[in-house]
N, C-alpha and C positions, 0 to 999 in steps of 0.2 A: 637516543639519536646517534647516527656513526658517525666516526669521526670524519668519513668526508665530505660531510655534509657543510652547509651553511649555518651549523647550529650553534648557540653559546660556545661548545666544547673550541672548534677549532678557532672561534676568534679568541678564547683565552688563553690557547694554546704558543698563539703567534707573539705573545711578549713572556718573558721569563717571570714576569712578575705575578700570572697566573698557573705556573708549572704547578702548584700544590694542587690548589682546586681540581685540576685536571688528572692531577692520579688519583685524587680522591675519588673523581667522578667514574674515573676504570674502575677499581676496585667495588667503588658504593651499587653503580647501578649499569652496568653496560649490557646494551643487550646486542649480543652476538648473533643473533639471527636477522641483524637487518637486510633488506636484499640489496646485492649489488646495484649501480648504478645504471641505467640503461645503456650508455654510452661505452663503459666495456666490453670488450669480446666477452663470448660464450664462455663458462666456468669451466678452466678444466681441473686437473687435476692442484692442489696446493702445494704438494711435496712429491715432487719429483723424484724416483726411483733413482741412484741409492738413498740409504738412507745420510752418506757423506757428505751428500747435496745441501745438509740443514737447512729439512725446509721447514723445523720450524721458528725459522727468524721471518717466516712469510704467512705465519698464520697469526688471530689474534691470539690472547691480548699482544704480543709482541709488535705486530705494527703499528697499534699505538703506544706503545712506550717507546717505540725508535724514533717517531712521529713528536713525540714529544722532546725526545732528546735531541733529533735533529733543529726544531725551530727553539731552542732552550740555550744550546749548548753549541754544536755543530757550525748551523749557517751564521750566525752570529760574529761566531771568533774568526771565519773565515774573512764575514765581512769587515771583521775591525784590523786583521794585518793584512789584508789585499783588497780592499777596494775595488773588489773585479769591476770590470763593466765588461757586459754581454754583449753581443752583435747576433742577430740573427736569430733571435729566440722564438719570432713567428714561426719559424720551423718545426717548431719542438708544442707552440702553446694549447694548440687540437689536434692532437695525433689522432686518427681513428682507427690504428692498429699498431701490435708490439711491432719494435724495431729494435737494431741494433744502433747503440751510438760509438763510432770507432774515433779515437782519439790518440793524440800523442801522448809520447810519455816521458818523463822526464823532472820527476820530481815525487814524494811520499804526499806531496797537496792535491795533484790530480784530480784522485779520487774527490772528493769535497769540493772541488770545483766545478767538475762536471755536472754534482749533483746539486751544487747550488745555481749549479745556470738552466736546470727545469721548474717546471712548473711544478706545484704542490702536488695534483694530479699522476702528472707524469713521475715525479722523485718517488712517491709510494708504490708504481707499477716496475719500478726498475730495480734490477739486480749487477751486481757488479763483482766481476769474472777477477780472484783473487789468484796470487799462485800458492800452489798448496804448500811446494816445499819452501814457501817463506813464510805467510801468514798461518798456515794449519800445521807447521810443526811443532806447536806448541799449543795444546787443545782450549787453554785458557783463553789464548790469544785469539784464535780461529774465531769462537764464540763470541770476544767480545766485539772485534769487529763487523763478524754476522751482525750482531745487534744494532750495532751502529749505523752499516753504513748498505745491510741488508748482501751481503755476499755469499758468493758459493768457490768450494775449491777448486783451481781450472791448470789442471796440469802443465805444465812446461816441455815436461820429458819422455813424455810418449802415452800410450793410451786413448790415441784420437780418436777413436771410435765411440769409446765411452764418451766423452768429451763432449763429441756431435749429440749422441743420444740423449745427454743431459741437461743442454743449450739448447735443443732444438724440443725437451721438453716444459722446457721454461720458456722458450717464444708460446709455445703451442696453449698454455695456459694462462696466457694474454699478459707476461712479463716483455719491459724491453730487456734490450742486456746492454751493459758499458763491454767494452773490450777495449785493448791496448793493445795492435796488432803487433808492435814491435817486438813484443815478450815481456819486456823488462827494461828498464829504466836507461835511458840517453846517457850515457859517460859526459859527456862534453855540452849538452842541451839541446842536439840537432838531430832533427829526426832518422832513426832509423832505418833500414828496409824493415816494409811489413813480411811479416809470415802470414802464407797460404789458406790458415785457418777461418780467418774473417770471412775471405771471399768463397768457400765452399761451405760454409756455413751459410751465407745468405742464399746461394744460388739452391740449396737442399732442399730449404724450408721455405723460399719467395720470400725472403722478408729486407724492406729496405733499407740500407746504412744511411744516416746521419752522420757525416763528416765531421768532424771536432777541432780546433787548434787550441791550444793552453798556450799563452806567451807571456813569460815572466814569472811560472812556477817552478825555471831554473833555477833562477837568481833566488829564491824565498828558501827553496828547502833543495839542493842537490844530494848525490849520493853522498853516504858517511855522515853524512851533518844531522843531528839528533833533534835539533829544535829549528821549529821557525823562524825565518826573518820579516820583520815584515818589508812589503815592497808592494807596487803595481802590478793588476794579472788584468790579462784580457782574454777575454773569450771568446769565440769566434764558431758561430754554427753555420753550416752550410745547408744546403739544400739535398731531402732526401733520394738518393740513388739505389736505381735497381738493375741487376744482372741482364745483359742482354741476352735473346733466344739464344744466341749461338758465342757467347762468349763463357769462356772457360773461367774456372777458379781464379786461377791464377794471375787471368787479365785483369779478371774484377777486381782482384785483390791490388794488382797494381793502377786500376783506374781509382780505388777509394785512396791510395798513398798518395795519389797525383790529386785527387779533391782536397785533403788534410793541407796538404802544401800550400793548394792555392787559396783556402780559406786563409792560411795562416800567411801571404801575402796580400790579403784582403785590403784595400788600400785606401789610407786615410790621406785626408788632403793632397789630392792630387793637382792640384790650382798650381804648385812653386815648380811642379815637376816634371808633368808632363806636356804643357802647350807653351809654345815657344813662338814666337814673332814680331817682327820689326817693320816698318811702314817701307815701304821700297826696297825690299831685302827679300822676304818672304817668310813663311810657319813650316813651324817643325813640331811632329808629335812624336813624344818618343815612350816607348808602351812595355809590355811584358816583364821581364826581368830587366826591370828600368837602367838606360846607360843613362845616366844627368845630363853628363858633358855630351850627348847627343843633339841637345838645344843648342846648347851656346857654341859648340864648334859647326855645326853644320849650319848655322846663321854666319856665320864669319867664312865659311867658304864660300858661301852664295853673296856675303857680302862683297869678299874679293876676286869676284866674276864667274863661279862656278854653277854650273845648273842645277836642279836637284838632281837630277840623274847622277851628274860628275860628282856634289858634293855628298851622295848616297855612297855611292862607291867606295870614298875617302872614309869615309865613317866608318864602315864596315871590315874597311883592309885593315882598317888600327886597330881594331875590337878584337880580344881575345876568346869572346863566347858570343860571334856572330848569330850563331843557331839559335839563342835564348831572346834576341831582342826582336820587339816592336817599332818599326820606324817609318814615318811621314815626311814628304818636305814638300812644300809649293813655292817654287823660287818667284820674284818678281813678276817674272812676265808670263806665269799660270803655266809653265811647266809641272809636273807631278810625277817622281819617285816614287814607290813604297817598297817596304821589304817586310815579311814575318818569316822567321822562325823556323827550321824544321823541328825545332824543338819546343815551342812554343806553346801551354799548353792548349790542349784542345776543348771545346772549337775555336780554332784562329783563324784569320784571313781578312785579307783588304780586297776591296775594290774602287779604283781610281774612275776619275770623269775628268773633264774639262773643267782646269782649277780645282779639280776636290779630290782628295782619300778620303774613304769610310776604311777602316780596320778596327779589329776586337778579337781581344783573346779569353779564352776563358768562359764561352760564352754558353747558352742551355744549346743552343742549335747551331748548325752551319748555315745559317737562312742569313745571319743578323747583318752581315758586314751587303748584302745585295739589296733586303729589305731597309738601310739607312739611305742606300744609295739612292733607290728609288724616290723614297720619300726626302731627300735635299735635293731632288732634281724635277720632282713636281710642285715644289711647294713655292708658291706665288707670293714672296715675302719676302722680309728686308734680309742680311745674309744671318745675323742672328737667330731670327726665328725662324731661317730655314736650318742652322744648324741644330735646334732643337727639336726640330721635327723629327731629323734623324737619329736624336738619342731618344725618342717618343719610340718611334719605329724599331731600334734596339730593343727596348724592352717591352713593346710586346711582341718580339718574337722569341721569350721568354730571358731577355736580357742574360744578367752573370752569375755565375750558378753559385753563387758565394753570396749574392745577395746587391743589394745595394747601401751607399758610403759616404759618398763624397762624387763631386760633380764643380766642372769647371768651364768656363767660356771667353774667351781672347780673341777681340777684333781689332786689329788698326787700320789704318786708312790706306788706301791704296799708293797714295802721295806724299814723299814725307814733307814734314813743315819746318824742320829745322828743331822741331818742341815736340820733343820724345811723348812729355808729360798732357800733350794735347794729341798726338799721334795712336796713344792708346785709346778708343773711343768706347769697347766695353770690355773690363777687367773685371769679371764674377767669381766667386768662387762660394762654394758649401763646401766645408772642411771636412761635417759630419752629420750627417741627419738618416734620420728613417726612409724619409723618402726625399733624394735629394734632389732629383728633376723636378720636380713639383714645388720645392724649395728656389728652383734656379728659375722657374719661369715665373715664380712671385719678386724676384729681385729683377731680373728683366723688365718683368709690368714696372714695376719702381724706378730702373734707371731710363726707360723713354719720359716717363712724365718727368722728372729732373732734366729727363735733355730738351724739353720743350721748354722748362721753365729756364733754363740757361739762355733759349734761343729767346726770351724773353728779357734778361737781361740786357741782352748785346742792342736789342731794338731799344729798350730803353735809353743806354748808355749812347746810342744814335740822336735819341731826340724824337724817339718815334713811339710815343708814348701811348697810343690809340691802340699800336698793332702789338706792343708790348703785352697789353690788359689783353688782350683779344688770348694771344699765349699762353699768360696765367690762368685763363679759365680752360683754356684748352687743356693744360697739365695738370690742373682740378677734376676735371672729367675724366682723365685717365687714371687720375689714383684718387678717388674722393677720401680714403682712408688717411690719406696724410695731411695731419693737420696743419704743418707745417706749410705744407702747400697753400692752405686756408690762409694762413695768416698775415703771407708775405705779398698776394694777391689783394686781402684788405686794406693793407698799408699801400699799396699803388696807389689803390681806389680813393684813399685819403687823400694822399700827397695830390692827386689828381681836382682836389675839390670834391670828391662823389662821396661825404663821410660817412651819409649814414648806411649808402652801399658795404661800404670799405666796413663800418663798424659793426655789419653784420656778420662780417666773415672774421673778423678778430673775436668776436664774443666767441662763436659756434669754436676757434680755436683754445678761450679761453677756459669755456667750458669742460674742455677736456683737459687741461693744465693748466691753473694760475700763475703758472711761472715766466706764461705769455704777457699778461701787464709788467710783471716784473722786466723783461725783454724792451717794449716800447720805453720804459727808464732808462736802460742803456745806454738803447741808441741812442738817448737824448743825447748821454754822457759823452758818447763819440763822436758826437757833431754830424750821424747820419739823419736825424730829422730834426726839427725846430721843437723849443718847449712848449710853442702856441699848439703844434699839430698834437703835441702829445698828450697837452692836456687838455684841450678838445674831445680827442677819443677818449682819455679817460672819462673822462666828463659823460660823455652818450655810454657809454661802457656800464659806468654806475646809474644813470637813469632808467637803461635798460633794465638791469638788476631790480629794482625799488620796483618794477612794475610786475614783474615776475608773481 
């Protein structure tokens, strides 16, 4: 059976504790003639012409004993001093052709990072571009890391020709390749300029870059330093890119340094940082190479009488790197400033309406920021869910080429009340998710049925206990998932006289945690219901039970 298959071998493979049996099983009985998988390209050639290329750390048995050594030994140790967590790995999880993955660099971990943030799949097809005069000056060395970590020699100092031909015989025979456009490793941790090679390499052979960011395999191992530290890495995959018809090496090469970048400002919790507003004041979104104090100062100028237009201006005169920022404001009285960037990266741009900016940076298209606008200016909904429409409408006009993160949403009331803490009427935020609009519009559904169930207290707390109940069912019908919701609806129902109503929906809460009787004890304790009501419903509570 081959190794990559779904057979014994590689599920024994994936814990160390079966590393014996598995060489056993090379040695005892492997048969080499298994055929390739359907889903790889055409075979080409195994060992690419020179023979300098070592290709054979790419034929068997050697890929599975690197196979073995990498899930043994390698991903392992990786994961016991960095704790990577990946972002973006749907990118990389069904390739259906070789690619290049271009990454930063900055540290002797890299390597082992990059190839711990593929698929098992994908880490067996890929090869990774070593430089010669460091790792193959020493033949032992050269070899051992071939084995390891599957690499080939890749000049620093001239020879590009060779180079291409050798790279571009390894895409051709269905390898990805890593590459580190930089050359060589970040002094300080910050990225580099790329060299030219990346992007005439891909534009030669069609083949598309994979953007990369490594962040925190500064700090674990920088230059001179011999051994590991351990620390936090994160990893960051972007979205695959291809050469356009008429664009040049050179540009591609500088449009993949400008992907890397913005992978590697890929942006987590954006809820504290970027939406800003106050109930008779007005919102500020402040975006790209984020200025903070873009919220709280341009709320304070609009506070102290100035328009968004004026308090736009003010912001931007102070700003020492005007070019890089993203910025919104809707003052009071539905005026609208915005400003992007000529530096900003691309695709950026806003488009303003009556009370609204749409703007985005970063984005797969230049459609996005007119496609939001559109759709928050048809959508026949309350202002929350028309703002959602428009982050709906973002990505599918292929949203941010980095992926998706984190996602945030901030309404106040048009009138202030004096009660900041009641002024804010929906504060949401996803810090971090896969999919994080999908995540904001499951918290949405959750915060109208709590605001119904609130607008059910207030009727209570009137004396209007009919329209109250009426409420509580209403906010039941919006989220029947919350049982919460179930049970504080049955306890009306009680208090109301209606027990055995009331005690159906406390059971059906109970049902799903008993920690809800324990609740109805409580209150007693707190003096929010009577001992009679509570053990009455226990009482139907447990008869229920017994008849079950």
């Amino acid at each position: 059976m081959a190794w990559y298959s779904e057979g014994p071998l590689t599920r024994l493979a994936g814990v160390a504790g079966g590393a014996i049996d598995d060489v056993r099983s090379v040695r005892k009985a492997w048969h080499w003639d298994t055929p390739r998988p359907h889903t790889w390209p055409e075979q080409g050639a195994a060992v690419p012409p020179p023979a300098s290329d070592l290709g054979w750390a790419r034929v068997e048995p050697v890929r599975s004993i690197r196979y073995l050594i990498q899930h043994v030994l390698l991903i392992p140790f990786t994961e016991a001093m960095t704790h990577p967590k990946v972002e973006g790995r749907e990118w990389v999880r069904e390739l259906k052709r070789p690619v290049i993955f271009a990454a930063n660099h900055s540290s002797h971990a890299d390597t082992s990072l990059v190839l711990h943030s593929l698929t098992d799949q994908a880490r067996d097809r890929t090869v990774v571009a070593a430089a010669a005069d460091y790792w193959f000056k020493h033949p032992i060395l050269g070899n051992i890391v071939s084995l390891f970590l599957n690499t080939f020699p890749f000049s620093r100092t001239g020879g590009a020709q060779a180079q291409l031909h050798s790279s571009s015989q390894l895409l051709k025979s269905g390898w990805n390749l890593v590459l580190f456009p930089e050359g060589s490793r970040s002094p300080d941790g910050r990225i580099q300029e790329f060299k030219p090679g990346v992007g005439h390499l891909a534009k030669e052979t069609g083949t598309p870059v994979v953007p990369m960011h490594i962040q925190g395999a500064f700090q674990i191992m920088p230059r001179h330093q011999q051994l590991p530290l351990p620390g936090p890495v994160r990893v960051r995959i972007g979205k695959p890119m291809t050469p356009g018809p008429a664009e040049g090496s050179r540009e591609f090469t500088a449009r993949i340094e400008k992907a890397v970048r913005a992978v590697q400002s890929h942006y987590f919790q954006v809820g504290p940082v970027v939406p800003w507003a106050v109930a008779g004041v007005g919102a500020v979104a402040t975006q790209s190479r984020v200025n903070v104090s873009f919220g709280p100062l341009g709320l304070g100028h609009m506070r102290a009488g100035s328009t968004a237009a004026q308090a736009l201006k003010a912001l931007l005169a102070a700003d020492t790197q005007p070019e890089v920022r993203q910025v919104a404001l809707v003052d009071a009285a539905g005026n609208v400033a915005a400003h992007t960037g000529t530096k900003c990266i691309p695709a950026a741009g806003h488009r303003t309406g009556d009370g609204f900016s749409c703007q985005a940076n970063l984005m797969e298209k230049d459609t996005v920021w007119d496609a939001m606008s559109e759709a928050y200016s048809s959508a026949k909904a309350p202002l929350a869910e028309r703002m959602l429409a428009a982050l709906d409408a973002a990505e599918a006009e292929g949203g941010d080429i980095r992926g998706k993160q984190s996602a945030a949403m901030l309404v106040v009331t048009g009138t202030p009340t004096g009660r900041e803490w009641e002024d804010r009427i929906i504060d949401l935020r996803v810090e971090d998710a896969p999919d994080p609009l999908a995540e904001l519009r499951r918290l949405l559904h959750i915060k109208r049925a709590y605001e119904t169930d609130t607008q059910a207290d207030k009727l209570e707390e009137a004396g209007d206990k009919d329209a109250a109940l009426e409420k509580r069912r209403e906010a039941m019908a919006l989220a029947p998932e919350m049982v919460e919701l179930r049970f504080w609806t049955g306890l009306s129902m009680a208090e109301m006289g209606r027990l055995d109503e009331g005690c159906r929906l406390i059971a059906e809460a109970a049902d799903k945690n008993q920690r809800w009787i324990e609740t109805i004890r409580r209150l007693v304790a707190a003096e929010r219901i009577s001992q009679e009501l509570a053990g009455a419903i226990e009482t139907r509570l447990a008869a229920a039970t017994r008849r079950q």
